[in-house]
C-alpha positions as CSV (number, residue, x, y, z in Angstrom):
1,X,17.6,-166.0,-56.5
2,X,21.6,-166.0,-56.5
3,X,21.6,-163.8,-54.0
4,X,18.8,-165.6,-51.4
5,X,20.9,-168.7,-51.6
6,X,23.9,-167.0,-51.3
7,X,22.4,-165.2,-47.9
8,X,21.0,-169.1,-47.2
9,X,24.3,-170.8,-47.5
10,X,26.0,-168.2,-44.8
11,X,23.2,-168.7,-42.3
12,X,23.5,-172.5,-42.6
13,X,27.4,-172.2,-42.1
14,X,26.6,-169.7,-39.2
15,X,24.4,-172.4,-38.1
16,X,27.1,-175.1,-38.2
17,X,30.0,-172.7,-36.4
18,X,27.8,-171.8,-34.1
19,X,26.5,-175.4,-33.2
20,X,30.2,-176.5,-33.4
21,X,31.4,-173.7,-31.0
22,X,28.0,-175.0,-28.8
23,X,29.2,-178.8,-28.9
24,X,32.9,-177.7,-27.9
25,X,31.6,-175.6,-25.6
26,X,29.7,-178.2,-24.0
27,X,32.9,-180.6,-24.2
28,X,34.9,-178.3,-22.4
29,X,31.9,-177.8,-19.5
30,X,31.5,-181.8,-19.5
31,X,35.1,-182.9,-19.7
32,X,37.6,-180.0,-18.7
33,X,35.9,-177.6,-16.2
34,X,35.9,-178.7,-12.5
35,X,32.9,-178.3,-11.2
36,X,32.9,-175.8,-8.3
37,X,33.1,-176.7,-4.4
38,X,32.4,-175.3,-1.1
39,X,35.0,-178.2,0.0
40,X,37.9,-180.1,-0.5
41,X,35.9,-182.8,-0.4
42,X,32.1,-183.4,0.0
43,X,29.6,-186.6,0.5
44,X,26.3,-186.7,-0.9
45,X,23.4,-188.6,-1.0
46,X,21.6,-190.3,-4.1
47,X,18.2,-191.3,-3.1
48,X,16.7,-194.2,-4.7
49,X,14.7,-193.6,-7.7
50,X,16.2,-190.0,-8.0
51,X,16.5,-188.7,-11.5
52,X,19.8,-186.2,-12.9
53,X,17.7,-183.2,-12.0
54,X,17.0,-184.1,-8.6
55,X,20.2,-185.3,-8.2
56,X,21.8,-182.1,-9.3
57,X,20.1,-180.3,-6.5
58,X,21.2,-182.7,-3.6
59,X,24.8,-182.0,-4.9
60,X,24.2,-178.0,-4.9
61,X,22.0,-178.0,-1.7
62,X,25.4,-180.2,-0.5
63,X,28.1,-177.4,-1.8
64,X,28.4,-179.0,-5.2
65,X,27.5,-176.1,-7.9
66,X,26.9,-178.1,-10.9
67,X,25.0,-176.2,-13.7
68,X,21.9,-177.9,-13.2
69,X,20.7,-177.7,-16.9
70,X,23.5,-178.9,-18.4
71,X,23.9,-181.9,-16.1
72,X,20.5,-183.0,-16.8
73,X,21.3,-182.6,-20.7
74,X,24.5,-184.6,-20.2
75,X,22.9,-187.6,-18.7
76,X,20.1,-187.6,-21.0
77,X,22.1,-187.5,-24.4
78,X,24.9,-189.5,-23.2
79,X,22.2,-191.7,-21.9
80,X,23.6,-192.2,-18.4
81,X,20.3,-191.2,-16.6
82,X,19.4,-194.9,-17.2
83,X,22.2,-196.2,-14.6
84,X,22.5,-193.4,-12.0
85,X,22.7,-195.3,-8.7
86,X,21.4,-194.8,-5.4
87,X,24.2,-194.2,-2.8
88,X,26.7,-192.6,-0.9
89,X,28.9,-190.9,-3.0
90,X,31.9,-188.3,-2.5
91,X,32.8,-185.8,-4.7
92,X,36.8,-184.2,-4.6
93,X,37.6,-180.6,-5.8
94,X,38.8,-180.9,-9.2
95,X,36.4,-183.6,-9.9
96,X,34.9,-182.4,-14.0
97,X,30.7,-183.5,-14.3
98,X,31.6,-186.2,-16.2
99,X,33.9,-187.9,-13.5
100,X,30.9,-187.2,-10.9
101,X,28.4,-188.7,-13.4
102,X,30.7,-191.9,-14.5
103,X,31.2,-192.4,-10.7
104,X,27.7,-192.7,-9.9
105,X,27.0,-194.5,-13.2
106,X,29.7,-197.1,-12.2
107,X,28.3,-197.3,-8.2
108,X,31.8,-196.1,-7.0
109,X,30.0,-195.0,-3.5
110,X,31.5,-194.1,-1.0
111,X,32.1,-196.9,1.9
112,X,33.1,-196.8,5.9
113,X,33.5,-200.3,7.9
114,X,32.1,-201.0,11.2
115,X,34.4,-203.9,13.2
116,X,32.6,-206.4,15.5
117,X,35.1,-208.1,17.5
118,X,34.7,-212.1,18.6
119,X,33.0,-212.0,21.7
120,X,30.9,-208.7,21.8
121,X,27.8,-208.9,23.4
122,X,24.8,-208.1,21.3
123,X,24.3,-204.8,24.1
124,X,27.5,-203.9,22.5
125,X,27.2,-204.2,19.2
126,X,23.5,-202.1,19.5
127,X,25.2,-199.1,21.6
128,X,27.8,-198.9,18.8
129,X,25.7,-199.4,15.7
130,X,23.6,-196.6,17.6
131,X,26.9,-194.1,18.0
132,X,27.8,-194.4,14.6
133,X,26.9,-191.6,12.4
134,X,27.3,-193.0,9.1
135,X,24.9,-195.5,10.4
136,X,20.9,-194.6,9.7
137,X,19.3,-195.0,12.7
138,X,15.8,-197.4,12.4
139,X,15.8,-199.6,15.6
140,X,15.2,-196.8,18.4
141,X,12.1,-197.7,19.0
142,X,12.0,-201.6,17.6
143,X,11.7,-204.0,20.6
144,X,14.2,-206.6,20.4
145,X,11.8,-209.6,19.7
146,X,10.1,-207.5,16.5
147,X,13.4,-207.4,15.1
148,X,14.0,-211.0,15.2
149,X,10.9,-211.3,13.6
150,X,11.9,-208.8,11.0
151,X,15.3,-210.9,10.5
152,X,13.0,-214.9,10.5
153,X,15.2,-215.6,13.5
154,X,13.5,-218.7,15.2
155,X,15.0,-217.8,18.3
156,X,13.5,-215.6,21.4
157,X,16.8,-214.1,22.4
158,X,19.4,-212.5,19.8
159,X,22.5,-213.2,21.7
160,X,25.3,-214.3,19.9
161,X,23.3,-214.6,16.5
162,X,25.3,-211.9,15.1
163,X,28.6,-212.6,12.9
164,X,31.8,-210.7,14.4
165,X,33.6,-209.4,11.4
166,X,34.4,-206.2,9.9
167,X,31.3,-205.0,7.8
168,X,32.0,-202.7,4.6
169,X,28.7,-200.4,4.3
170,X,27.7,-197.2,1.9
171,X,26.8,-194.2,4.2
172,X,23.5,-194.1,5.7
173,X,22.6,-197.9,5.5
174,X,19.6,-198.9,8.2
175,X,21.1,-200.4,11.3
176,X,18.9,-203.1,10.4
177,X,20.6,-203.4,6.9
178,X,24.2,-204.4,8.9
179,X,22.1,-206.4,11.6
180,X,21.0,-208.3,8.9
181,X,23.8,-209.3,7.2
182,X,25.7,-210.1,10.9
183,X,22.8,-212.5,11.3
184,X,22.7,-214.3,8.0
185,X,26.7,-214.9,7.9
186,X,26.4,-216.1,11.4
187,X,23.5,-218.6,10.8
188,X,25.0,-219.3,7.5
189,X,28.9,-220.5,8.9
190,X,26.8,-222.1,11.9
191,X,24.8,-224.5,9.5
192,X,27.7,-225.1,7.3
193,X,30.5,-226.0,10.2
194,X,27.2,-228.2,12.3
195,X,27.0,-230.4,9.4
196,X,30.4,-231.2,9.5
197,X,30.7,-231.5,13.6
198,X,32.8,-234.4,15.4
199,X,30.0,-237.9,15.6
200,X,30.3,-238.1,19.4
201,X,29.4,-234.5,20.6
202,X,27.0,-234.0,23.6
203,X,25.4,-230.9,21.7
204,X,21.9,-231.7,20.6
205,X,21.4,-228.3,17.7
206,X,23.5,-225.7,16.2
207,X,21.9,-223.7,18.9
208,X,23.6,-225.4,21.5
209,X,27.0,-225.7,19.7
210,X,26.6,-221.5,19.2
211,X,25.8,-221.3,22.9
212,X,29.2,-223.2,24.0
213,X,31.0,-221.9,21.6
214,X,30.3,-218.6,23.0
215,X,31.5,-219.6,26.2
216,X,34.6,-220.3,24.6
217,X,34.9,-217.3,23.4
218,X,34.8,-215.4,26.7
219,X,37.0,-218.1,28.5
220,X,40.2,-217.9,26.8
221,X,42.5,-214.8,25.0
222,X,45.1,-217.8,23.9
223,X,43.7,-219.2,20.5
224,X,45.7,-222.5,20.5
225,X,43.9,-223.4,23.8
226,X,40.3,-223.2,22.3
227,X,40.4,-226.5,21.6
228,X,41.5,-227.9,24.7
229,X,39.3,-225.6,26.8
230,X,35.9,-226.8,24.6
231,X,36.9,-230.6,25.0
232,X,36.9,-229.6,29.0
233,X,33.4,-228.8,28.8
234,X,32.7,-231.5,26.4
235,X,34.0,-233.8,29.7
236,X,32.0,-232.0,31.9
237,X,28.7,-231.7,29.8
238,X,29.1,-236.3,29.3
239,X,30.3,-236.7,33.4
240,X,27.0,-234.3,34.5
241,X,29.1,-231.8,36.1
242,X,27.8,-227.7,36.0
243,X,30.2,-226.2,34.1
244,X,31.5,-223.7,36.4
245,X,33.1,-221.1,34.1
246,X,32.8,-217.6,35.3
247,X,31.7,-215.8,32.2
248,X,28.4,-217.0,32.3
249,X,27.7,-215.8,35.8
250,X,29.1,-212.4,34.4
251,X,26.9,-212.2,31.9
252,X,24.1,-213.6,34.1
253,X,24.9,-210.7,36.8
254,X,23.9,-207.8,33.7
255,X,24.4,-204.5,35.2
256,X,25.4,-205.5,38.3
257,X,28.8,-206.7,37.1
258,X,31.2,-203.6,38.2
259,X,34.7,-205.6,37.2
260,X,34.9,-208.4,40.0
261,X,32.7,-211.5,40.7
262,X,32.6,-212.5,44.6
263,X,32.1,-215.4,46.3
264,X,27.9,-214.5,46.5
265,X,27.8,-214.1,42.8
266,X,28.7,-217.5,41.9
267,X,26.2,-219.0,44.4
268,X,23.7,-216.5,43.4
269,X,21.7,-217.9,41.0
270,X,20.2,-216.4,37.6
271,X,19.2,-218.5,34.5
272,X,23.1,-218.2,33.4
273,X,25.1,-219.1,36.6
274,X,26.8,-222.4,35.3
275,X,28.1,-222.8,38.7
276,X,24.3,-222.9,40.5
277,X,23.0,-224.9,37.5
278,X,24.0,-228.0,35.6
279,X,24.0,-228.4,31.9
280,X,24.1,-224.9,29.2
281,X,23.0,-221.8,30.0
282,X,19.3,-220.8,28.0
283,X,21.5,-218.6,25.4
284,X,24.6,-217.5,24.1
285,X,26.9,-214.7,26.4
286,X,28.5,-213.4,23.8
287,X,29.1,-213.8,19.7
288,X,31.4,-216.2,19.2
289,X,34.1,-216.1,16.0
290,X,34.5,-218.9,13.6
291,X,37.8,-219.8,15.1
292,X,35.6,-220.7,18.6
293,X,33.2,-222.6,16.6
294,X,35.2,-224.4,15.3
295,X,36.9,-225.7,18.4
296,X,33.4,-226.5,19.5
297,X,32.9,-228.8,16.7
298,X,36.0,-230.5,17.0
299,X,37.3,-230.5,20.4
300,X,40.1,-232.2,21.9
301,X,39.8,-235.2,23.5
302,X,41.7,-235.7,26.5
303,X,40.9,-236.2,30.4
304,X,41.1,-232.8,31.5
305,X,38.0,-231.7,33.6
306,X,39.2,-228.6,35.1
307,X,41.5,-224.9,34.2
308,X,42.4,-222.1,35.3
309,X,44.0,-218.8,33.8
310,X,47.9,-218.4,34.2
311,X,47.5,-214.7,33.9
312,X,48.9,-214.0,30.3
313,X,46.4,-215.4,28.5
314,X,47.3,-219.5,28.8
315,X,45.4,-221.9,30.8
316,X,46.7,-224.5,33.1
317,X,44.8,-227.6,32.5
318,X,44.1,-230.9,35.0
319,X,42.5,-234.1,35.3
320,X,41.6,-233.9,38.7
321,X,40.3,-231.2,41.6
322,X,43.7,-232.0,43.5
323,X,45.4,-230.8,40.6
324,X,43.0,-228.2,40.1
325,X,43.5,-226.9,43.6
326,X,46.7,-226.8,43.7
327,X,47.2,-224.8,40.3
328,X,44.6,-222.3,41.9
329,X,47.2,-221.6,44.6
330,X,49.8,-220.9,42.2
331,X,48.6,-218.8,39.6
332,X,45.1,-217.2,41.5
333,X,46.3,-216.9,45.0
334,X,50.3,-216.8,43.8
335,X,51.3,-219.2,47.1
């Protein structure tokens, strides 16, 4: 009997080393040992609703060579397999499994930025969502009126609807996904900024404000003359004069625009030649910046009717078409 539990006790101290040797051996795997890359660096992709195993294959199939098993062990007993999330996410040679699975338990994907300037047209800002590789593509086939539905935009057209800013997305968000969020900061600032307009404006919506303020966007490159170039339109839009500014016909002419706008365009008329018709064009021509907004909303008052560009980015402003005239002469026709 002496002798069985003698032969007993070794086995269970055996049993201990060896589980001891197992559990640092583990450590070292879990904590120490980089995992081994094809790459310096390398992005994958965490599908939602993926578990640690699947996930362990998308990082080999990507050049990650994690140990598959114990991965899957580790997030089990550590009991991270409950907050793996779905993303973007780049892994860096060096990098142990328990830095990849912390970073994808914290969310620490992996982000690129897209930058919409003020005054992009909404052609624009579709050919470069489309060019962008980081950008999954969902809209090549989605007519423009089905995604407004998609977005609840009441209007028919989605010029200017979109925010310009610089948007901050995980690798391989829908174009619709960033299209979204352009639209809901746009109609968001609009409703906000409408409710605290100037009393005596000639604007009827937040539509019409969006669609001027548009306009101002494309008619001056000078920001402390937004102001003073809404409140000319403001004059215009309360005396019944068109408003004559050449962006619109621009925009108006589409394709046909090659860089210079004759004589014929501005009598030839299309649904946004401001010149040929009175009052605002049917839609924005462009997406207008808060900054242009907000010299919409609160324009300056004055009795300035006309302007024209000095050629560095200023505008010479007048109160009559004498005026007007003559500053064309000096700074269009340089006489």
């Amino acid at each position: 009997m002496n002798k069985t539990l003698k032969i007993l006790s070794i086995l269970a101290g055996l049993a201990v080393a060896a589980a001891g040797a197992a559990a640092g051996g583990a450590w070292y795997w879990a904590k120490k040992q980089p995992v081994p890359m094809e790459a310096e660096r390398i992005d994958y992709v965490v599908e939602a609703g993926a578990g640690p195993r699947a996930i362990a294959r998308s990082m080999k199939q990507a050049g990650i060579h994690i140990n598959e098993e114990a991965f899957v062990w580790m997030a089990r007993l550590s009991e991270l397999d409950k907050s793996l999330q779905a993303g973007a996410y780049e892994a860096v040679r060096g990098d142990t499994p328990w830095v990849v699975m912390e970073r994808m338990s914290s969310g620490n994907m992996l982000q690129t930025r897209l930058t919409i300037p003020e005054g992009w047209t909404y052609k624009r800002i579709r050919e470069v969502l489309a060019a962008n590789d980081k950008v999954r593509q969902t809209l090549a086939e989605v007519s423009d009126q089905d995604l407004l539905k998609r977005l609840g935009a009441e209007q028919e057209h989605p010029e200017g609807l979109f925010y310009p800013d610089t948007y901050v997305f995980v690798p391989g968000t829908a174009d619709v996904d960033i299209l979204r969020r352009g639209f809901q900061a746009q109609r968001e600032l609009l409703e906000q900024l409408w409710a605290d307009r100037d009393a005596d404006l000639p604007l009827k919506t937040p539509y019409e404000a969006l669609i001027m303020a548009s306009i101002v966007e494309r008619e001056t490159g000078h920001s402390q003359d937004r102001a003073r170039v809404a409140g000319v339109f403001m004059n215009r839009l309360r005396a019944g004069m068109p408003l004559q500014t050449d962006p619109t016909v621009i925009y108006g002419m589409g394709e046909a625009y090659t860089g210079r706008i004759r004589k014929r365009d501005l009598t030839t008329d299309t649904p946004w030649n401001t010149y040929t018709r009175n009052g605002l064009p049917p839609t924005p021509i462009a997406s207008p910046g808060k900054a242009s907004l907000l010299a919409t909303l609160h324009p300056e008052k004055h009795d300035f009717y006309y302007f024209v560009s000095r050629g560095d980015g200023t505008s010479e402003f007048s109160t009559n078409l004498s005026a007007h005239n003559r500053a064309v002469a000096k700074y269009i026709l340089n006489r």
